[in-house]
C-alpha positions in Angstrom: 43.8 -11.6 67.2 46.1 -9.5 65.4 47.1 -6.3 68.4 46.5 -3.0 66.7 49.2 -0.9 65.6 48.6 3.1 66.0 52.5 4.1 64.3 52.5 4.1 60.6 55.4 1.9 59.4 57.3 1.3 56.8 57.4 0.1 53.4 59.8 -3.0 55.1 58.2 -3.4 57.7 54.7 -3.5 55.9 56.0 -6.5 53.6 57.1 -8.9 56.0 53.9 -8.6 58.1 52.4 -9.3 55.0 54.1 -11.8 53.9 54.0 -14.2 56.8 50.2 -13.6 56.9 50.0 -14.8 53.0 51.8 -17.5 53.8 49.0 -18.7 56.8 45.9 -17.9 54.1 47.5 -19.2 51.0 47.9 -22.6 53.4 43.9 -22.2 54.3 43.2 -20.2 51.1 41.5 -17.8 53.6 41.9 -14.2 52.3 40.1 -13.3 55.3 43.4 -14.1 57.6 45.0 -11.3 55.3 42.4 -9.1 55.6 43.1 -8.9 59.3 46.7 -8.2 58.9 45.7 -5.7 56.1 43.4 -3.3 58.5 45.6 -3.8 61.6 47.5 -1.1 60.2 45.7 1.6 61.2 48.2 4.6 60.8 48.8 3.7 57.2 46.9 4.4 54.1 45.5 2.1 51.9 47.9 3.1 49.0 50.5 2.4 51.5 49.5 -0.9 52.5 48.7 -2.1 48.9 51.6 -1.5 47.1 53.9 -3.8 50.2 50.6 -6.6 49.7 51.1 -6.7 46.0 55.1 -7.1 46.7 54.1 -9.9 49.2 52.4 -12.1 46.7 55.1 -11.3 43.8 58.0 -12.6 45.9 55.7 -15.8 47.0 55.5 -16.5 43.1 59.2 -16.4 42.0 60.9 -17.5 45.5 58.4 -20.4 46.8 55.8 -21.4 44.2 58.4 -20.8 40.9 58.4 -25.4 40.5 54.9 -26.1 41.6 52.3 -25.2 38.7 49.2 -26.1 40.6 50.3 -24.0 44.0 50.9 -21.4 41.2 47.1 -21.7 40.2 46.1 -21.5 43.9 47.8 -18.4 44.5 46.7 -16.6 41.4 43.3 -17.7 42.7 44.0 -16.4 45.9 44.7 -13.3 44.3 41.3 -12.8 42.8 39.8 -12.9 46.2 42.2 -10.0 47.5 41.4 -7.9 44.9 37.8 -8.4 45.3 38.3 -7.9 49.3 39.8 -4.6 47.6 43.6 -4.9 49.7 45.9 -5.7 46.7 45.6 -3.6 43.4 43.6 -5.0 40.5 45.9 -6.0 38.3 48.0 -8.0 40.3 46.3 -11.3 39.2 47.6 -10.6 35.8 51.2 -9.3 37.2 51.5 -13.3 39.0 50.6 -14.5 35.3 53.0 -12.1 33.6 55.7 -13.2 35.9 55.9 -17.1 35.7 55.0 -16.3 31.9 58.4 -15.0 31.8 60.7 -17.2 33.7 59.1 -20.8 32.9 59.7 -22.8 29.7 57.7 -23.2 27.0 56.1 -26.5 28.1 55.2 -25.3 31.9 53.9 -22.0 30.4 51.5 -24.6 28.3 49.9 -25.9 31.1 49.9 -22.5 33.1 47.5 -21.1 30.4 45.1 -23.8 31.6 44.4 -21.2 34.8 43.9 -18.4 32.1 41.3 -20.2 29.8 39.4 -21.6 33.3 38.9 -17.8 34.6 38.3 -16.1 31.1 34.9 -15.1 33.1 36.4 -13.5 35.9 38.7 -11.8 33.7 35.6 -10.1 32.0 34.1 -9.1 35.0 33.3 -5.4 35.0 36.2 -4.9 37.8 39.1 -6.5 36.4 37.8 -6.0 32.2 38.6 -2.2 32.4 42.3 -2.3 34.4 43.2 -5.8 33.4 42.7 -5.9 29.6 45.4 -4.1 28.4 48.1 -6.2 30.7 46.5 -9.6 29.3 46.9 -8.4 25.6 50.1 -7.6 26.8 50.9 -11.3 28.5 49.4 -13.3 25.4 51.7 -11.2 22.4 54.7 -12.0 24.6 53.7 -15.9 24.8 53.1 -15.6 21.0 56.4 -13.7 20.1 58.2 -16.8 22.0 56.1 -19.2 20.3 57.2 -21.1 16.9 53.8 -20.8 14.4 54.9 -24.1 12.7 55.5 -26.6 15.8 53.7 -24.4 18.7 50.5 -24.3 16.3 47.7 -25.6 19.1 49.5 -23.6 22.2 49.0 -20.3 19.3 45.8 -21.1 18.4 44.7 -21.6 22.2 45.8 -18.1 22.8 44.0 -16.8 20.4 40.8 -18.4 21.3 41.2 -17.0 24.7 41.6 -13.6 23.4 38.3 -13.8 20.9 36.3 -15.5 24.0 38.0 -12.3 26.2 37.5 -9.0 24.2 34.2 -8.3 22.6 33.2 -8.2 18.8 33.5 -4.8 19.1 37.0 -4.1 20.3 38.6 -2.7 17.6 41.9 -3.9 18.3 41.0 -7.4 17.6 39.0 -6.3 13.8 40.4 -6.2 10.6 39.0 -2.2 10.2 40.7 -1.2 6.9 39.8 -4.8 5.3 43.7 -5.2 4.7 45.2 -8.4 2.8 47.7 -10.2 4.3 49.6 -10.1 1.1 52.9 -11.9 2.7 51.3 -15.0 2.7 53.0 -15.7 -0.8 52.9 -19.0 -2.4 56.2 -20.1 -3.8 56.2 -22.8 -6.8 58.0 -23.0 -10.1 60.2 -25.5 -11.7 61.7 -26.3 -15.2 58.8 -27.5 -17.3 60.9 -30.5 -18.7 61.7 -31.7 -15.1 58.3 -31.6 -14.7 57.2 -33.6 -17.3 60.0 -36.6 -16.5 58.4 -36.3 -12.6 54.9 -37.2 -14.2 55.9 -39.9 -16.6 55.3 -42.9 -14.0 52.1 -41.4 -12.6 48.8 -43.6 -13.7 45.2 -43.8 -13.2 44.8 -40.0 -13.7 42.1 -38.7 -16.8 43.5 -35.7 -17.0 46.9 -34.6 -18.7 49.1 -32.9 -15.7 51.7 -30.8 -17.4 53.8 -27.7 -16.9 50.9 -25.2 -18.2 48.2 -26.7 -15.7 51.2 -26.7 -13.0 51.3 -23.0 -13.4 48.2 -22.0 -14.2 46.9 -23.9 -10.6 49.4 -22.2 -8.5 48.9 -19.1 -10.0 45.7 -18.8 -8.6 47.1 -19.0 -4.8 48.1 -14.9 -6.0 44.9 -13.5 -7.0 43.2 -15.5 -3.7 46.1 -13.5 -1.7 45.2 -10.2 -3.2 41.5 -10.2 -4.4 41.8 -6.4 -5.8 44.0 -7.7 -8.9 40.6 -9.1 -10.6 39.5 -5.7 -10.8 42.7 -5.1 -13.2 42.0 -5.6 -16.8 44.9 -7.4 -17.6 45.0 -9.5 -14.3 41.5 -10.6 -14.6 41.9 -11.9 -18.3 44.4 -13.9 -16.9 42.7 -15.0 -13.9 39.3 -16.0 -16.1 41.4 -18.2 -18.0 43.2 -19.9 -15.7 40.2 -20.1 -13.3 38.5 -22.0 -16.4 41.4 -24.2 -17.1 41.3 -25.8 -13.6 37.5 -25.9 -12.9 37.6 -28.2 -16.4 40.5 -30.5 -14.8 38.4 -30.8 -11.9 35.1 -31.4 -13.8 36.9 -34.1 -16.0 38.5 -36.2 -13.1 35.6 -37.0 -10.5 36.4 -38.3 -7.4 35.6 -41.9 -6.2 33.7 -41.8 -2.2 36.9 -43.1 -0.2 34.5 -45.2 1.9 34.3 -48.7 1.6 32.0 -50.9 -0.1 30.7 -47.4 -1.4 29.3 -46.8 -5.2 28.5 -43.5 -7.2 25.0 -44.8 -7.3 25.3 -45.3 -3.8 26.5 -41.8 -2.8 23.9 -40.6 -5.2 21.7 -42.3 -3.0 23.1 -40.9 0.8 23.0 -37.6 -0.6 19.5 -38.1 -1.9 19.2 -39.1 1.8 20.9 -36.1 3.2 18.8 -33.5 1.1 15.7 -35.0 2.4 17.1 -34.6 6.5 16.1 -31.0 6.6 12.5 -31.6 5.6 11.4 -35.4 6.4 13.8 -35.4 10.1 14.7 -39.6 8.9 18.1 -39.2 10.1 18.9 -38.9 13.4 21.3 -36.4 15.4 22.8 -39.2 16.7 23.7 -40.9 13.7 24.9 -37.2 12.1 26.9 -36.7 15.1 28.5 -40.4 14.9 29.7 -39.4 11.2 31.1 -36.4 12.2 33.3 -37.3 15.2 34.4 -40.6 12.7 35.7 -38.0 9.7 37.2 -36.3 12.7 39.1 -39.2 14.1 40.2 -40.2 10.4 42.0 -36.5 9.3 44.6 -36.5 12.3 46.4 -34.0 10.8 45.7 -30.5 8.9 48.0 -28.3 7.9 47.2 -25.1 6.5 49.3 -24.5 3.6 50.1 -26.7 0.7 52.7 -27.9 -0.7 53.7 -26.8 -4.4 56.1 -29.7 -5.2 54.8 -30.8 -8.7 55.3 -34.7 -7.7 52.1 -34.4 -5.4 50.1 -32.3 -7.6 48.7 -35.2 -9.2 47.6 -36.7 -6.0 46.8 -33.1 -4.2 44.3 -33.6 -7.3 42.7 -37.1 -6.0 42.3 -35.4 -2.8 38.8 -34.7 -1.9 40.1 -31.8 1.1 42.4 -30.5 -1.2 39.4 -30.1 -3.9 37.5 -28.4 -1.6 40.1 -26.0 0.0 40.7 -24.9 -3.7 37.0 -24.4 -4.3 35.9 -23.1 -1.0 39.1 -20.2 -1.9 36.7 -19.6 -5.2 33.4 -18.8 -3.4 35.5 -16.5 -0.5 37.0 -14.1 -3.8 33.6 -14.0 -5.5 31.8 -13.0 -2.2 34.5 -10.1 -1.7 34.2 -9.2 -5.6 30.2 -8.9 -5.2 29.5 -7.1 -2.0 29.4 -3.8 -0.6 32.8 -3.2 1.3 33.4 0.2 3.5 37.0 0.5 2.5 37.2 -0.6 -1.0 38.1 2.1 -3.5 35.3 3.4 -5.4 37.5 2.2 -8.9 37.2 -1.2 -7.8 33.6 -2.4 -9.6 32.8 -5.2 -11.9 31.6 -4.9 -15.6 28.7 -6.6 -16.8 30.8 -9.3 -18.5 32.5 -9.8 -15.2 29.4 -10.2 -13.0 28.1 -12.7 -15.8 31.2 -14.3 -15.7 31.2 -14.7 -11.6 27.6 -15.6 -11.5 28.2 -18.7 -13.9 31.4 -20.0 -12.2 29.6 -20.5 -8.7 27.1 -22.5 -10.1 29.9 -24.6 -11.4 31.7 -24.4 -8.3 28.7 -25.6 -6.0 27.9 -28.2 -8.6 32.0 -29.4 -8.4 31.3 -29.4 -4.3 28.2 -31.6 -4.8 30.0 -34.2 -6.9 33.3 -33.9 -4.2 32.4 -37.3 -1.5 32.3 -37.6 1.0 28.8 -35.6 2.0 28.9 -33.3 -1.0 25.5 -31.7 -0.6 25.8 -31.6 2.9 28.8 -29.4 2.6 27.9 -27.1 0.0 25.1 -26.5 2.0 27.3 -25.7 4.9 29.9 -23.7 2.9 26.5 -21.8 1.3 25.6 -20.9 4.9 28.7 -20.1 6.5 29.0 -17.9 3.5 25.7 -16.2 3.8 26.7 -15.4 7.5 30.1 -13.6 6.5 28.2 -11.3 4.6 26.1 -10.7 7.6 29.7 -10.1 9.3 30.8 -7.5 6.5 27.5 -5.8 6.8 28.0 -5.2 11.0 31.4 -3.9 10.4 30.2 -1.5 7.2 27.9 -0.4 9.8 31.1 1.1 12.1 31.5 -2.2 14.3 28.5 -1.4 16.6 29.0 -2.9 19.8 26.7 -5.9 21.0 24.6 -5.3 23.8 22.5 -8.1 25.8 18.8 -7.7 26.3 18.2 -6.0 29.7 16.0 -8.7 31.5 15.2 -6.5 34.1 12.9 -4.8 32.4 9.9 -6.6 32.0 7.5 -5.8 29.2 4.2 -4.7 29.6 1.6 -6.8 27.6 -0.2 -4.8 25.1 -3.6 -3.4 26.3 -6.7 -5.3 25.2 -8.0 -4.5 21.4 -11.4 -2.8 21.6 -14.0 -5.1 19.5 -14.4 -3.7 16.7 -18.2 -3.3 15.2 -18.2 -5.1 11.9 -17.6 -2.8 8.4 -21.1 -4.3 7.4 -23.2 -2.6 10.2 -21.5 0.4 9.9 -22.5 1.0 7.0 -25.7 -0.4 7.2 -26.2 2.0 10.4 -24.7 5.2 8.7 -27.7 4.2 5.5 -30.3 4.4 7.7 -29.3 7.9 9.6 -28.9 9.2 6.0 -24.8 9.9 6.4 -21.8 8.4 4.8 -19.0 5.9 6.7 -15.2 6.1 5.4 -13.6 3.9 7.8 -12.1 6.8 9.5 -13.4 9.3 12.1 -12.1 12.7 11.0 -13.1 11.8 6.9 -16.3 10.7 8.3 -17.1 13.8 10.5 -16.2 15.8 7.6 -17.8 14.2 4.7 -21.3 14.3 6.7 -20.9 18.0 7.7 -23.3 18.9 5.1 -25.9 16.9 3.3 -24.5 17.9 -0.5 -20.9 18.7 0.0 -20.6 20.4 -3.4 -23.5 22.8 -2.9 -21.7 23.5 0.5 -18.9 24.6 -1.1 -20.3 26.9 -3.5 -21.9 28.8 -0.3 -21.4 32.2 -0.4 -20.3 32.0 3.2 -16.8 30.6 1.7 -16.6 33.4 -0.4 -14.1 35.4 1.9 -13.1 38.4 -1.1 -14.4 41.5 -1.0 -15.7 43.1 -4.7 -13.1 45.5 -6.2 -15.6 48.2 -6.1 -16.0 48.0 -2.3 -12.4 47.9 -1.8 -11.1 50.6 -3.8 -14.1 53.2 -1.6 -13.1 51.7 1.2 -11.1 54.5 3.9 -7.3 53.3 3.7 -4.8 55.2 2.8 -4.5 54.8 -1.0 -0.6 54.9 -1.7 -0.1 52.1 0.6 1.6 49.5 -0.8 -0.1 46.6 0.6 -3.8 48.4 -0.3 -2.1 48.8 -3.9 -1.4 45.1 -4.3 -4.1 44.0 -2.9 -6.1 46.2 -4.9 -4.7 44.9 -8.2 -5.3 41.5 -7.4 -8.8 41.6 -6.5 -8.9 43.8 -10.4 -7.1 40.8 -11.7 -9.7 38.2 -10.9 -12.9 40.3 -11.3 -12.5 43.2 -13.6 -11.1 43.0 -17.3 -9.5 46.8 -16.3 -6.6 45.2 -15.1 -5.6 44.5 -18.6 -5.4 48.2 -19.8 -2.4 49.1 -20.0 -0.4 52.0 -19.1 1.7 54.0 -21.6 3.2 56.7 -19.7 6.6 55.9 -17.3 5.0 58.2 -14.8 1.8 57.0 -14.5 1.2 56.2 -10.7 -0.6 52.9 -9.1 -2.7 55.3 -6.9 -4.2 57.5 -9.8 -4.9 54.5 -12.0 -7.2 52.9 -9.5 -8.7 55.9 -8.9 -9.3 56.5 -12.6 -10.1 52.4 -12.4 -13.1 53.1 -9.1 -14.7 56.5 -11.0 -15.0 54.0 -14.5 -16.4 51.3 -12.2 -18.7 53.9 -10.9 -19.7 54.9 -14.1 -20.0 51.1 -15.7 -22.5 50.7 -12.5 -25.0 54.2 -13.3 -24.9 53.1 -16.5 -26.5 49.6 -15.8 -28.8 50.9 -13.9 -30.2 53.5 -16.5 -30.8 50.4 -18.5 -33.1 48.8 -16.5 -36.6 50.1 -16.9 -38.0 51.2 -13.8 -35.0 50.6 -11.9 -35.5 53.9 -10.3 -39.2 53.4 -9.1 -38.8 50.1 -7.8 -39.1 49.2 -4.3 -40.4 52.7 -2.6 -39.0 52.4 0.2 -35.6 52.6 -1.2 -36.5 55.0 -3.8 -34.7 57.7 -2.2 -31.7 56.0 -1.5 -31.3 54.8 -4.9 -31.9 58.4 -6.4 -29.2 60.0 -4.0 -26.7 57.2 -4.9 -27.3 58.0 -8.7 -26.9 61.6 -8.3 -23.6 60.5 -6.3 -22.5 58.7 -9.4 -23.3 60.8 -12.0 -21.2 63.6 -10.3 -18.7 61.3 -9.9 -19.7 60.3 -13.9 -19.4 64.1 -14.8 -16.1 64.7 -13.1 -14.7 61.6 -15.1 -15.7 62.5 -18.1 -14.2 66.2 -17.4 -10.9 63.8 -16.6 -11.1 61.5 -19.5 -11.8 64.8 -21.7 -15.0 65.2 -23.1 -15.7 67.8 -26.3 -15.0 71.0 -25.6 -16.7 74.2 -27.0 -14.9 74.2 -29.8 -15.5 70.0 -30.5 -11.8 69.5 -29.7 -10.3 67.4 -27.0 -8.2 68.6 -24.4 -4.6 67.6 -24.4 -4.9 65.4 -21.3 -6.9 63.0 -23.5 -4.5 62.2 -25.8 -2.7 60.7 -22.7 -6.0 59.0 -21.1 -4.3 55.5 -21.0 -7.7 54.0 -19.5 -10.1 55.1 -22.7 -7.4 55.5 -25.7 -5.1 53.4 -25.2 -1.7 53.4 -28.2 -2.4 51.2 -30.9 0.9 49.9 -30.8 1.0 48.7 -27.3 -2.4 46.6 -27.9 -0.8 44.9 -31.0 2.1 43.6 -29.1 0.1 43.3 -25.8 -0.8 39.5 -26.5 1.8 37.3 -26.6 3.0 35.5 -29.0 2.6 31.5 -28.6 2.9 28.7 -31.4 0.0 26.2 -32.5 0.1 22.5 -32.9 2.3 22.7 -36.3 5.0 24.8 -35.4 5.4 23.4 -32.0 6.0 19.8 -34.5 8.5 21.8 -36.4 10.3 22.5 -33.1 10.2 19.4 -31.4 13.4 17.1 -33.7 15.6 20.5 -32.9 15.1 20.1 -29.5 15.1 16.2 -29.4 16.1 14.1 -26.3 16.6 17.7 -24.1 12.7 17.7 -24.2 12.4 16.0 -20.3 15.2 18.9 -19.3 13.0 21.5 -20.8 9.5 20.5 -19.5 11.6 20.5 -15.7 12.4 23.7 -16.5 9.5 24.8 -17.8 7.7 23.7 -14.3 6.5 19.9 -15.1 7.1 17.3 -12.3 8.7 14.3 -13.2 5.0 12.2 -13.3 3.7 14.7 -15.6 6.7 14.3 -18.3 6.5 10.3 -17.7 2.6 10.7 -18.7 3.7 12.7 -22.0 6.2 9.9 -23.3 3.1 7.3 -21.8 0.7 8.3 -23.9 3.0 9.7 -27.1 5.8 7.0 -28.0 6.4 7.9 -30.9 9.7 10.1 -31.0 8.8 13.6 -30.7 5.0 13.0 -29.2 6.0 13.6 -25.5 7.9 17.0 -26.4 5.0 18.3 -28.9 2.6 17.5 -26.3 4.1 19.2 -23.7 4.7 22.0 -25.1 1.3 22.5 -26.7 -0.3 21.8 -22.8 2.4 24.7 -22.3 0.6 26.8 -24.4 -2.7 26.5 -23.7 -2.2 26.6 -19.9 0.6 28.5 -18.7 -0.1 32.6 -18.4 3.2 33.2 -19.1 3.3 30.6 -22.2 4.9 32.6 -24.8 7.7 32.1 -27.6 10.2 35.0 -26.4 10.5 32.6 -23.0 10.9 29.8 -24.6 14.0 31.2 -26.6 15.3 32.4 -23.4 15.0 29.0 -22.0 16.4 27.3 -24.3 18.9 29.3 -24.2 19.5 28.8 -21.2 19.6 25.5 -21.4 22.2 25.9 -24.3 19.5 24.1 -26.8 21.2 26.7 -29.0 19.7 24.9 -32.7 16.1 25.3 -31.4 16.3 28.6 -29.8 17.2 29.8 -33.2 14.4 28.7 -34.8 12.5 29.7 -32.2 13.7 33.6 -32.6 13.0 33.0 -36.5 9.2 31.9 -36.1 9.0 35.0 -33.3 10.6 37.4 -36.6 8.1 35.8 -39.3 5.3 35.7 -36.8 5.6 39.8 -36.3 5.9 40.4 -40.2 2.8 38.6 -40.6 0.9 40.7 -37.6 2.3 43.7 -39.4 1.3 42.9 -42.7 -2.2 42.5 -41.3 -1.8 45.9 -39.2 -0.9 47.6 -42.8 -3.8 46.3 -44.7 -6.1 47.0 -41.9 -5.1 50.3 -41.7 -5.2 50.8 -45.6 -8.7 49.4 -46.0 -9.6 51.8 -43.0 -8.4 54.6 -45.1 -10.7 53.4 -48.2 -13.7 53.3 -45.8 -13.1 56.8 -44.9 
């Protein structure tokens, strides 16, 4: 046991204490041995005591452990277990890494990243994930800047592996946001066309004529697979139809032989027969799929990733079945792009008609080409088809903004659903609801309210639901009369039950308040006057005899004081003056001529309806017709003009406000300038006609007289 220091000491001093106790736990791998040392240093502070334990293990690496890889695994191991007994800082498993990383060759740093792949899951553990990440991204672009892409390719591609299994789907550092190309991927080729032709002079057994044009016109294609957005060019997409078509001919008129041996076309027909039927009769077994695989894996030692454009092997890059189905697989990649929905790509970049038809005939060919390609060509167009389906899964997540992936909490268990009430059947519901007299809709609320009385119409038409008061009433009632809210309410109550709202008033100082005074005396007036009508009116009922009688008197003073207003006959049998300005009794000829509007009928509304032609749909919105309604009027008039002649006739007939002065203004509006002409013209002739009429009326008037 470790005697407890009370001084604080130094940095120095700190590190060497430390440093022999690594030395005892990294030779048990007992971090408890330096968690001893670590808190018998009282007087220090952790951050003093972590920054000389992190110096301890650094020195260890690089002096001691520098030549032995697998003590160098132990230690970094060791490491873990300090940081987690929290007495070295957390990224100082990473720092160890970082270190050899940098002073090992190439070959040693190869099998240090062993250690790296085996703890990917303690890197992602929530404590070292958020300090550690950026260091590790740090480590592996180091190892890759060192590393040659063309003879380090399986040390690269091991990295890289590591970092997709390390950061999630959603770190954005790892995604392609912006979709970018990477257009320096070039494809070089090009060569005289005559030493090209003396390079295929000796070649045999091949269908298809392999000159200078095809040469191009194949590796041409490597540019517009590098750089999809060309096909959106005019120009660049004429070229790539035809140069797409030239080679998916060449490889539709030279079919490939299945390299296995003793194997036929009728044969292969026959396996792939075979294969289609796997997914639905389950003949084939896994193990015999699986046996296939890992034997077409043991067969293709090598695969490199780029071509080569050396015109000699084009002619047997052609007899290649992977070759074939690189350059096809490339075909169904640019058409996905040129179909789908992409967040970045410019809003020019959209395919004609002709293009789409195009696009949508070449696949076909494409999968068809696949399914012809041995070995397995149904299988793998099937795969391709699938792998492709899933990519636009992939574009769709990261259209979406990358959203991050989250696990299922399992913690949270969920409740099963409560029990389902039985339900009665519909039949005895009905049958019950019969019987009691009452109706059943399925639904509690229509059914309490369609039962609330026994003849739902007759209920409506109660008087009870009647909640206006008559105009008469109104107008006596004790409010004050030049309110404005009394006023309007007053001439809407006149509006719906008293054809006095339609006299109108001819002089500019008429006021509201005095017309429906004038309006509740002539209403008094209209009543005495019913009542004198009625024989016996005035005897009937005894007991309200009197009443009755006061009430008349009431009315014909208030009779007798309106007709003093309204101007009865003087002595002399001449009217006063206010008469002549009695808007309610004489009203001026000239406003009752023009007081109707004027509206069309069924054959000048067909005169109007070719100048306002296909604007008819833009009219009737305006005019206040949904969309449903105007679809109802083409429906059920296809002929040309039927939807806008009935329209406008339902305009007429219905609308209050129907009238040929607003539909000039409309269509004016509208700038349907040819028929808002004509419609001002039929308004002109339509007013000489009515004041023709006026003229002879008036002379024929004159005659009688």
């Amino acid at each position: 046991m470790n005697k407890i220091i009370e001084k604080p000491v130094d940095f120095s001093g700190l590190q060497a204490a430390f440093a022999k106790s690594l030395e005892e736990g990294f030779n048990c791998q007992d971090v408890q041995i330096l968690r001893e040392s670590y808190d018998s240093f009282t007087a220090n502070s952790d951050h003093d005591k972590k920054s000389p334990m992190d110096q301890a293990f650094r020195e260890m690496l690089m002096f001691k452990l520098s030549t032995d890889l697998e003590k160098v695994g132990a230690l970094v191991k060791l490491s873990v277990d300090a940081v987690r007994a929290e007495i070295v800082s957390v990224t100082i498993p990473v720092v160890l890494l970082g270190d050899i990383f940098e002073t090992v060759t190439l070959d040693k740093c190869e099998r240090i990243f062993n250690y790296v792949e085996e703890m990917v899951e303690v890197w992602k553990e929530e404590v070292f994930f958020s300090s550690c990440k950026n260091n590790i991204l740090r480590m592996c672009n180091d190892l890759l800047r060192r590393l040659s892409r063309a003879q380090n390719t399986v040390f690269c591609g091991r990295i890289l592996l590591f970092l997709s299994k390390f950061f999630p789907f959603s770190e954005r550092s790892g995604l392609n946001i912006v979709s970018e190309f990477n257009l320096d991927n070039v494809t070089e080729y090009g060569v005289n066309g005559k030493d090209l032709d003396d390079t295929l002079e000796d070649i045999e057994d091949i269908p298809i004529r392999i000159d200078y044009n095809l040469y191009c016109k194949f590796w041409s294609l490597q540019d517009f697979f590098r750089n999809p957005n060309q096909c959106y060019s005019k120009a660049s997409w004429k070229m790539f139809q035809t140069h797409a078509t030239t080679v998916l001919e060449s490889f539709g008129s030279f079919k490939l032989e299945d390299p296995r041996p003793g194997s036929t076309n009728n044969e292969d027909f026959m396996n792939e027969e075979a294969s289609d039927k796997m997914d639905i009769d389950l003949n084939i077994s896994d193990t015999l799929i699986k046996k296939e695989i890992e034997q077409s894996v043991r067969q293709a030692e090598n695969f490199f990733a780029k071509f080569l454009t050396n015109p000699k092997l084009l002619a047997l890059q052609l007899s290649d079945a992977n070759f074939r189905r690189a350059v096809l697989v490339q075909f169904l990649i640019l058409f996905q792009y040129l179909q789908i929905t992409v967040k970045f790509k410019a809003e020019s970049n959209t395919l004609t008609p002709a293009q789409s038809e195009f696009i949508k005939e070449t696949e076909t060919k494409v999968y068809q080409l696949l399914d012809e390609t041995p070995p397995n060509g149904k299988r793998f167009a099937r795969t391709v088809k699938h792998m492709l389906t899933r990519e636009e899964m992939w574009n769709n997540w990261k259209n979406e903004g990358c959203k991050e992936f989250k696990k299922p909490d399992e913690s949270v268990i969920s409740e099963p659903p409560p029990a389902k009430r039985e339900r009665k059947p519909l039949g005895d519901c009905l049958r019950d609801a019969t019987r009691q007299g009452k109706f059943f809709l399925g639904n509690d609320v229509l059914t309490r309210l369609w039962n609330y009385s026994p003849d739902n119409l007759q209920a409506c038409k109660s008087e009870e639901r009647n909640f206006l008061p008559q105009v008469e009433t109104y107008l006596e009632s004790s409010r004050d009369k030049n309110d404005t809210s009394f006023e309007w309410r007053a001439l809407r109550l006149l509006a719906r039950q008293s054809p006095h709202f339609f006299t109108f008033v001819n002089s500019p100082s008429y006021k509201i308040s005095d017309y429906l005074d004038a309006v509740r005396k002539r209403l008094a007036k209209e009543r005495l006057d019913a009542a004198k009508q009625i024989p016996g009116a005035l005897t009937t009922n005894g007991n309200n005899s009197e009443s009755i009688m006061n009430s008349a008197e009431t009315n014909e003073q208030e009779t007798v004081a309106l007709q003093e207003q309204e101007g009865e006959p003087n002595e002399e049998g001449e009217l006063d003056d206010e008469d002549e300005h009695n808007d309610l009794e004489k009203p001026d000829e000239d406003n009752n001529a023009h007081s109707k509007p004027l509206t069309a009928n069924k054959e000048q509304v067909e005169e109007l309806a070719p100048l306002i032609g296909d604007d008819w749909k833009k009219l009737g919105k305006k005019l206040g017709y949904t969309a449903d309604e105007l679809l109802y009027f083409e429906t059920e008039h296809p002929d040309r003009d039927g939807g806008c002649v009935a329209m406008l006739v339902n305009w007429f007939v219905d609308d209050d406000d129907a009238s040929l002065d607003n539909l000039a203004y409309v269509l004016e509006g509208l700038e349907i300038n040819t028929a808002a002409k004509a419609v001002k013209a039929l308004i002109e002739r339509l007013l000489k006609a009515k004041q023709r009429e006026d003229e002879l009326a008036e002379s024929t008037k004159d005659k009688d007289i």
